[in-house]
C-alpha positions as CSV (number, residue, x, y, z in Angstrom):
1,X,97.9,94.2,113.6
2,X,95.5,96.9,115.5
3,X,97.8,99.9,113.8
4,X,96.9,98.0,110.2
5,X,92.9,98.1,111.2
6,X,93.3,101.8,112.3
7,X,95.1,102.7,109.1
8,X,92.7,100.6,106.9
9,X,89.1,100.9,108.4
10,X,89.2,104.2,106.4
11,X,89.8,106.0,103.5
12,X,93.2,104.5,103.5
13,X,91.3,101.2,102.7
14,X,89.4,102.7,100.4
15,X,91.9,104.5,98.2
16,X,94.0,101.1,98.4
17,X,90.9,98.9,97.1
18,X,90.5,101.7,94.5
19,X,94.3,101.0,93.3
20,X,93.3,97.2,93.5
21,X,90.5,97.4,91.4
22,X,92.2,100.3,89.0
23,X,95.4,97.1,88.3
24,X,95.9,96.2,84.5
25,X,97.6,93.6,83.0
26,X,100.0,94.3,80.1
27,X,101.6,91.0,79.2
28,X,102.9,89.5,82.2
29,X,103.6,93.0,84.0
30,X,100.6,94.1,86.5
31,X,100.4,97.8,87.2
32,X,98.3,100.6,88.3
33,X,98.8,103.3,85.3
34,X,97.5,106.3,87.2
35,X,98.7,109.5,88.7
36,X,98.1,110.9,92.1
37,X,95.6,113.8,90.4
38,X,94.0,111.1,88.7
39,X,93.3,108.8,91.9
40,X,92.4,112.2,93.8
41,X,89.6,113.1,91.4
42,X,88.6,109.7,90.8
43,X,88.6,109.4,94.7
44,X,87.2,112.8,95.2
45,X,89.9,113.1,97.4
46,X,92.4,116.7,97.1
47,X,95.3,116.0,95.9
48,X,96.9,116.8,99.6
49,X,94.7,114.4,101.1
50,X,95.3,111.8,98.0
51,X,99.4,112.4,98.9
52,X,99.3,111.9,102.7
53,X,97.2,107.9,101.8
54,X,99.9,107.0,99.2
55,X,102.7,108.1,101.6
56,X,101.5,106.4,104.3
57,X,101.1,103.1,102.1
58,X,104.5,103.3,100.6
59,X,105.6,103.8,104.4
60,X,103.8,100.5,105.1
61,X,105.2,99.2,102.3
62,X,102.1,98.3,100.6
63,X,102.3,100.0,97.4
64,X,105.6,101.5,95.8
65,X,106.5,102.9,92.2
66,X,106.4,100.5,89.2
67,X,109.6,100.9,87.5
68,X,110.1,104.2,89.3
69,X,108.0,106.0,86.8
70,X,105.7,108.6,87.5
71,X,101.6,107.9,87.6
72,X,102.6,104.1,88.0
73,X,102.1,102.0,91.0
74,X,101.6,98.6,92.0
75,X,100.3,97.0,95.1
76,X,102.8,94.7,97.3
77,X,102.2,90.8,98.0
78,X,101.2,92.3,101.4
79,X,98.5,94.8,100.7
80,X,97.1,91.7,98.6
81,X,96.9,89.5,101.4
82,X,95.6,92.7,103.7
83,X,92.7,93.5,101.0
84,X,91.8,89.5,101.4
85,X,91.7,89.4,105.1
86,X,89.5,92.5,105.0
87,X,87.6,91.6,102.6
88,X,87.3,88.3,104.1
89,X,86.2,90.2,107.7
90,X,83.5,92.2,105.4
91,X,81.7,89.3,104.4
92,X,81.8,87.8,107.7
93,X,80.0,91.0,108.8
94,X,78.1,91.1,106.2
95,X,76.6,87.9,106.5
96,X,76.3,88.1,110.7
97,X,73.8,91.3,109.2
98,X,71.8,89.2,107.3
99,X,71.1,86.6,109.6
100,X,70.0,89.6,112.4
């Protein structure tokens, strides 16, 4: 579990929540229809920097291709549940801060 905080308490998480976010739904299908350039500027990320995150990711096997087609993605059951537990740990946070 502490190699998943170090790779996500970062721009890794934040690239990933991007994808999240960036999901559509096209009948029953659920994809992310964007290309690494696309995330990168979106991200303003370079493209090198943009390809080292999703690399890492598909290494983690967190995201992979949809359909094997170019500038389509889609996030695994896993990086689902890692978002929520994140997420989850950022409220927590959040809410200690509030309190203080």
């Amino acid at each position: 579990m502490e190699d998943l905080k170090q790779l996500f308490f970062n721009d890794n998480y934040r690239l990933l929540k991007y994808l999240q976010t960036s999901e559509v739904n096209v009948g029953t299908e659920c994809f992310i229809p964007l290309t690494q350039n696309e995330i990168a500027k979106a991200m303003k990320f370079s493209i090198m920097k943009t390809n080292s995150i999703m690399v890492r990711l598909k290494e983690h096997k967190l995201i992979s291709m949809y359909n094997n087609s170019k500038g389509r993605y889609v996030l695994s059951e896993e990086a689902e549940e890692l978002l929520k537990k994140i997420d989850a740990m950022t409220s927590r946070e959040d809410r200690k801060n509030a309190i203080k």
